[in-house]
C-alpha positions as CSV (number, residue, x, y, z in Angstrom):
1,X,118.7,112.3,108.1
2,X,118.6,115.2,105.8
3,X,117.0,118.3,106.2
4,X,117.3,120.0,102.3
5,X,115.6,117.5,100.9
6,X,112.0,118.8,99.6
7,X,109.2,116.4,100.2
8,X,105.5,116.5,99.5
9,X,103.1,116.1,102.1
10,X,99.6,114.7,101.6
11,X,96.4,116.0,103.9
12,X,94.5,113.7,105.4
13,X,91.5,114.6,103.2
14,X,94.1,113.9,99.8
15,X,94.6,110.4,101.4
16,X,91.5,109.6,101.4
17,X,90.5,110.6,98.4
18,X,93.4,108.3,96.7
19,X,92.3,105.0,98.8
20,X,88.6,105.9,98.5
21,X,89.7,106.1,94.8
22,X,91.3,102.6,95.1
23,X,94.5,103.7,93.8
24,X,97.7,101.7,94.3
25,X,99.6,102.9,96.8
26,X,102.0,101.9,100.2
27,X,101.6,103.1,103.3
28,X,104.3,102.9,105.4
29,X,104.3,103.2,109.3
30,X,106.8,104.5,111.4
31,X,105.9,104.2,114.9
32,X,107.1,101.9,117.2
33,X,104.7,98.7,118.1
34,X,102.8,99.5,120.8
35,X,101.5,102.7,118.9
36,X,100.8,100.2,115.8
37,X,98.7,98.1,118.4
38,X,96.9,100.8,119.1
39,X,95.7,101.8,115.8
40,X,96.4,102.2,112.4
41,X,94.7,103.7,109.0
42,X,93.1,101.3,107.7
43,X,94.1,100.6,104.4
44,X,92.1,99.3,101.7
45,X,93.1,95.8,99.3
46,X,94.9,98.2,96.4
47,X,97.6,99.4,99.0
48,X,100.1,97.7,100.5
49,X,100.0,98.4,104.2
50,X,104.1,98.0,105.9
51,X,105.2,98.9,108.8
52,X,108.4,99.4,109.9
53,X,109.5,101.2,112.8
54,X,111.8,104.2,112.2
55,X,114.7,102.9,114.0
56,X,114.7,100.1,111.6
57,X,114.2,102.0,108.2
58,X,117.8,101.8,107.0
59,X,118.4,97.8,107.7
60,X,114.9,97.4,105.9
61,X,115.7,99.7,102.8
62,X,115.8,96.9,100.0
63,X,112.6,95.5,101.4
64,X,110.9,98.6,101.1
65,X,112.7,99.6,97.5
66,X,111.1,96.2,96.1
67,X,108.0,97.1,97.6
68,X,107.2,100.2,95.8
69,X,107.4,99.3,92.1
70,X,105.7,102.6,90.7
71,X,103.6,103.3,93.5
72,X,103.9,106.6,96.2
73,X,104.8,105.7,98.8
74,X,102.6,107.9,101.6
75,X,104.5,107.6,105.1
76,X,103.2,108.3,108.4
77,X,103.6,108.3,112.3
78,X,101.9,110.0,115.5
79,X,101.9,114.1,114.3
80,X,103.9,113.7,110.9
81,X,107.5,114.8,112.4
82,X,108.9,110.8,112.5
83,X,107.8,110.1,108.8
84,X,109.4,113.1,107.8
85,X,112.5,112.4,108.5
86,X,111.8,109.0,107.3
87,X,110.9,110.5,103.6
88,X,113.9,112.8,104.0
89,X,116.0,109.6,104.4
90,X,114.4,107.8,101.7
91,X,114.6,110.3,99.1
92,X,117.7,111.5,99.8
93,X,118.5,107.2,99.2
94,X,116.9,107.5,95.6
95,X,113.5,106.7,96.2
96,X,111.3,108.9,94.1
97,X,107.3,109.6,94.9
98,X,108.1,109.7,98.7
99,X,105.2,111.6,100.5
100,X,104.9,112.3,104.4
101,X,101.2,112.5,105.4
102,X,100.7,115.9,107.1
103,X,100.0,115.4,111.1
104,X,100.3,111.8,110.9
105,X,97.5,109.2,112.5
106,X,96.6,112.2,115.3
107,X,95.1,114.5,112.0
108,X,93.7,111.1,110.6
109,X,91.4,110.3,113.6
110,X,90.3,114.3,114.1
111,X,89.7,115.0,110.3
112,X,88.7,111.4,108.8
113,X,88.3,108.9,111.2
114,X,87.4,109.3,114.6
115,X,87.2,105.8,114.9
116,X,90.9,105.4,115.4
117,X,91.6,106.3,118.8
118,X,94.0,108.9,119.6
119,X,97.1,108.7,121.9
C-alpha cells in the first residue's frame, strides 16, 4: 500500500457533525468480523454503511467504486492505522474524496459515543 499518498483525516467530532447533518456519505469498515460484531458507528439512513474487511479491499474494489458515486467516502477501523492504509490503497487506485477517520472506532466511543464498547 502506498505511503506518499496524502489523505485527509476526519475527527470524530467532524463525523458527527456530517451525519448529524444528514449528509450523504459511505462509511466503510475495515476490521475483521468479530470486531464488526462487536460494535460499529452507527450510521444514519443518508449514508451507506459497508463493510469490508481489509484483507479483502482489493477483490472488492469495483463494488466499492460503484458505491461511492459523489459521496466521501470516510473509512475506519480499531485506532485509525488499518483504514489508512486502506485510503492510501484506494486513492492511489483513483478514488477521489477518500478520508481515514482519525483513531478509528476506539476515538469514536471515548469522544462521541460511549455507548459503543471498546476492545
Amino acid at each position: 500500500m502506498n505511503q506518499a499518498i496524502e489523505i485527509p483525516h476526519w475527527s470524530p467530532q467532524d463525523l458527527k457533525e456530517h451525519l448529524d447533518a444528514g449528509l450523504p456519505l459511505v462509511l466503510l469498515d475495515v476490521r475483521e468480523d468479530l470486531e464488526r460484531h462487536c460494535c460499529a458507528i452507527d450510521a444514519p439512513s443518508s449514508v451507506l454503511d459497508i463493510h469490508v474487511p481489509i484483507g479483502e479491499i482489493s477483490g472488492r474494489f469495483d463494488l466499492l467504486r460503484r458505491c461511492l458515486g459523489d459521496r466521501p467516502l470516510v473509512i475506519y477501523c480499531h485506532h485509525g492505522v488499518r483504514s489508512l492504509a486502506t485510503a492510501r490503497w484506494l486513492a492511489s487506485q483513483g478514488l477521489a474524496d477518500v478520508i481515514n477517520l482519525e483513531g478509528g472506532i476506539d476515538a469514536w466511543s471515548q469522544i462521541i459515543d460511549p455507548s459503543v464498547p471498546r476492545y
